[in-house]
C-alpha positions in Angstrom: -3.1 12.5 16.1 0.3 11.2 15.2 1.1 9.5 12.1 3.6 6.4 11.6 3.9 5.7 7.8 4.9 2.0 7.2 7.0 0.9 3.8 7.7 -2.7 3.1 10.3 -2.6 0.8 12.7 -5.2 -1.4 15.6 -5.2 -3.9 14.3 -0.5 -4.2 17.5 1.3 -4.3 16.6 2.4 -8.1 13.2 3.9 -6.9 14.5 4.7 -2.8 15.8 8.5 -4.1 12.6 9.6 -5.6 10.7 8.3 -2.5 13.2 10.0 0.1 12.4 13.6 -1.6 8.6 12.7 -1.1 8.5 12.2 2.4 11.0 14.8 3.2 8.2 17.3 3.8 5.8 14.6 6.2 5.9 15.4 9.8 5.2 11.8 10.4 7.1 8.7 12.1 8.7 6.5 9.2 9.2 3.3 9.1 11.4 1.0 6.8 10.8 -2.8 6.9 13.5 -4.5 4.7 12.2 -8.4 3.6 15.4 -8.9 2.6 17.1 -7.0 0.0 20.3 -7.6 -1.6 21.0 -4.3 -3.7 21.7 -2.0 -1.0 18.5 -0.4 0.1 18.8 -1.0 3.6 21.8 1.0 3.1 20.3 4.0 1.3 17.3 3.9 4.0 19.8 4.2 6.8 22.3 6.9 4.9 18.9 8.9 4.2 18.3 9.1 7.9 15.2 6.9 8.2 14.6 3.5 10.9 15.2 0.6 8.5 14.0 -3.4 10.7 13.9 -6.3 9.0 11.8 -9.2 8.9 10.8 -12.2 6.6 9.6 -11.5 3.4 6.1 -10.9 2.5 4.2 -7.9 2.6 1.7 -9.0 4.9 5.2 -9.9 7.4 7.1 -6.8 7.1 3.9 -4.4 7.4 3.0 -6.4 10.4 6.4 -5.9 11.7 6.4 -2.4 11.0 3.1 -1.7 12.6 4.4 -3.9 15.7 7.0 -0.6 16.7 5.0 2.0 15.4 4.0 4.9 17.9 1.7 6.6 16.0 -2.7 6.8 16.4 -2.7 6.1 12.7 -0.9 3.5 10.7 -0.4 4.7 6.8 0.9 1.5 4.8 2.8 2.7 1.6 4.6 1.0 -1.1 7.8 2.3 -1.7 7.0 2.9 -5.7 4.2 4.9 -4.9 4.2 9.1 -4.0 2.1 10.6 -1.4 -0.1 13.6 -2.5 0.8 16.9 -0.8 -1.3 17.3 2.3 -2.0 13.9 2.7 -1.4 14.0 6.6 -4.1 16.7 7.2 -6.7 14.5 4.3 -5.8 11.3 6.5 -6.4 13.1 10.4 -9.9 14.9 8.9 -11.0 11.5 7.5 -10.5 9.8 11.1 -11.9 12.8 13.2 -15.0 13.1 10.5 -15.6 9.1 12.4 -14.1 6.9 9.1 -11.8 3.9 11.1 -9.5 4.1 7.8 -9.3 4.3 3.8 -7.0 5.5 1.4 -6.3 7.6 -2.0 -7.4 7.8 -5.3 -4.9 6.5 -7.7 -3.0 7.8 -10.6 -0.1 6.0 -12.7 2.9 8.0 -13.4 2.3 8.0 -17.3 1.3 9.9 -19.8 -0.2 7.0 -22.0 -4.0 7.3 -22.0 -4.4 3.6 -21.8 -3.2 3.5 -18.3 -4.7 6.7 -17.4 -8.1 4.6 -18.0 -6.3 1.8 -15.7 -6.0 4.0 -12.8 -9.6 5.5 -13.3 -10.6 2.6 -13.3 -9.0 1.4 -10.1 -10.3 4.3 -8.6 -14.0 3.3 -9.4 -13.8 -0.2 -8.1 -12.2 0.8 -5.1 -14.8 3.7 -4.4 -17.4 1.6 -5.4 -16.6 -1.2 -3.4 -14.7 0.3 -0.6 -11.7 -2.0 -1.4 -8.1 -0.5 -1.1 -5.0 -1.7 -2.7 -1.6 -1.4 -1.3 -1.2 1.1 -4.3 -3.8 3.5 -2.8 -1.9 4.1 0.8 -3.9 2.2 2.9 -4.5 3.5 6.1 -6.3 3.1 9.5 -6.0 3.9 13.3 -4.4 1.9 15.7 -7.0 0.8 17.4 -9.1 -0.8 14.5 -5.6 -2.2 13.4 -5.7 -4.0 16.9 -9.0 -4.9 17.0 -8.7 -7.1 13.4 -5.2 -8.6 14.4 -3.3 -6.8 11.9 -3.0 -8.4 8.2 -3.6 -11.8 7.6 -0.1 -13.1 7.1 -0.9 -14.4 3.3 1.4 -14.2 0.4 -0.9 -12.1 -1.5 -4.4 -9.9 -1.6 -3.7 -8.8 2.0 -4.6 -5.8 1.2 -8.1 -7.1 -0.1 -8.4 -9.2 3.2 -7.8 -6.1 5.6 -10.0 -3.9 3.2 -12.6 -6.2 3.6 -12.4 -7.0 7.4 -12.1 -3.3 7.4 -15.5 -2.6 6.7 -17.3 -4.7 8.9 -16.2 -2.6 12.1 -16.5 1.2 10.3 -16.9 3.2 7.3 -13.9 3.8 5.3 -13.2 6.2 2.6 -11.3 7.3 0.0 -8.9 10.7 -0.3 -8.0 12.9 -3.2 -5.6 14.3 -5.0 -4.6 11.1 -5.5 -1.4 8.9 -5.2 0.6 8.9 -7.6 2.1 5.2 -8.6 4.7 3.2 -10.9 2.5 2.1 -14.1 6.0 -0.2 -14.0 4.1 -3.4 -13.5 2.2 -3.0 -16.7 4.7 -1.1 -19.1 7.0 -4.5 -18.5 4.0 -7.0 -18.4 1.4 -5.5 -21.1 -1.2 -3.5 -20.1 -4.5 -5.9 -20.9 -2.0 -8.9 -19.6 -1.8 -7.3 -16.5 -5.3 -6.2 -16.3 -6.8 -9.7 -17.3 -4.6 -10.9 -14.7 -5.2 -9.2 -12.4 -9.3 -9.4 -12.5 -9.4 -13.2 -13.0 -7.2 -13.6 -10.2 -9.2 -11.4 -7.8 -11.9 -13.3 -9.3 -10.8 -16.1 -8.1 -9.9 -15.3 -5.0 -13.3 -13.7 -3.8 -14.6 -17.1 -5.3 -12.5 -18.7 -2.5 -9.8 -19.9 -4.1 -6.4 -19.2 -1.4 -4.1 -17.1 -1.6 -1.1 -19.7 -1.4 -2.9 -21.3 -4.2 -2.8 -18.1 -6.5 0.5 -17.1 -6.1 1.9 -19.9 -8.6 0.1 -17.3 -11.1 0.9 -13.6 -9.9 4.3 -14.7 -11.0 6.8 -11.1 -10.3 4.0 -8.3 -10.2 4.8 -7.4 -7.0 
């Protein structure tokens, strides 16, 4: 089954290089979607060899946009701050043949503090435990259950949690280790319990109903 890995990305060029050498290795079809960047990173995708489109920005947009020229049986989403774990393209195929319709990884920040070691555990648990995925996790799924739910729900934020969600009500999903290794960046700038009280009363809210459009005047620059 073929692969297409899809990375919304905006204003990256300081984290592009260490992403470039991680997928150098992936026998997989790569896709850049630019949302508008100013500092170059369409340029570094394209010097680095890889297809770079463009479309509005938003997450939810560009991975839509991405998936929309993709050629692959299965559609990896991946943040452009985030590493895959070596393998990863075998762990994603076995998951799909062994019946799952999609998943993603276990999560580790790329820190040594144990605070945010705890963090990602944490993550982990919540997204095992509730079969939830976060962009963070390298969400993935085949084609055809990417079809069958429309693709994400073009909202400014939790799209992720929408298409995890929606995910589950047409298969069993999963969750793949080692695991991905991501930026702790958001909360060495913003505070660690700032960003994790955030974080949980906003996903509160939002399972409580409360839109996304709504929520955003509080997620402030996390993304």
């Amino acid at each position: 089954m073929r692969v297409s890995i899809i990375i919304p990305i905006l204003d990256e060029a300081s984290i592009l290089p260490r992403l470039f050498e991680n997928l150098q290795s992936l026998a997989a079809e790569i896709i850049f979607v630019d949302g508008g960047s100013t500092d170059g990173s369409t340029t570094l995708v394209c010097d680095a060899g890889y297809h770079c489109s463009e479309a509005s920005v938003g997450r939810a947009i560009q991975m839509n946009a991405g998936a929309a020229i993709a050629g692959g049986d299965i559609l990896l989403f991946h943040h452009a701050d985030s590493l895959l774990p070596r393998g990863c393209l075998n762990s994603v195929r076995r998951a799909i043949e062994n019946g799952c319709v999609g998943g993603s990884f276990r999560l580790q920040l790329d820190t040594s503090r144990p605070l945010l070691r705890v963090v990602g555990f944490m993550i982990t648990l919540r997204s095992r435990l509730a079969g939830v995925s976060t962009g963070d996790q390298g969400m993935f799924l085949t084609r055809a259950a990417f079809d069958e739910l429309g693709g994400f729900t073009e909202q400014p934020i939790f799209e992720d949690v929408d298409m995890s969600l929606r995910l589950q009500s047409i298969g069993r999903v999963c969750q793949l280790c080692p695991p991905m290794l991501t930026s702790s960046r958001r909360w060495e700038t913003q505070g660690v319990y700032r960003t994790v009280f955030r974080m949980w009363a906003l996903r509160a809210l939002y399972y409580a109903g409360v839109s996304s459009k709504r929520l955003t005047r509080y997620y402030g620059n996390s993304r």
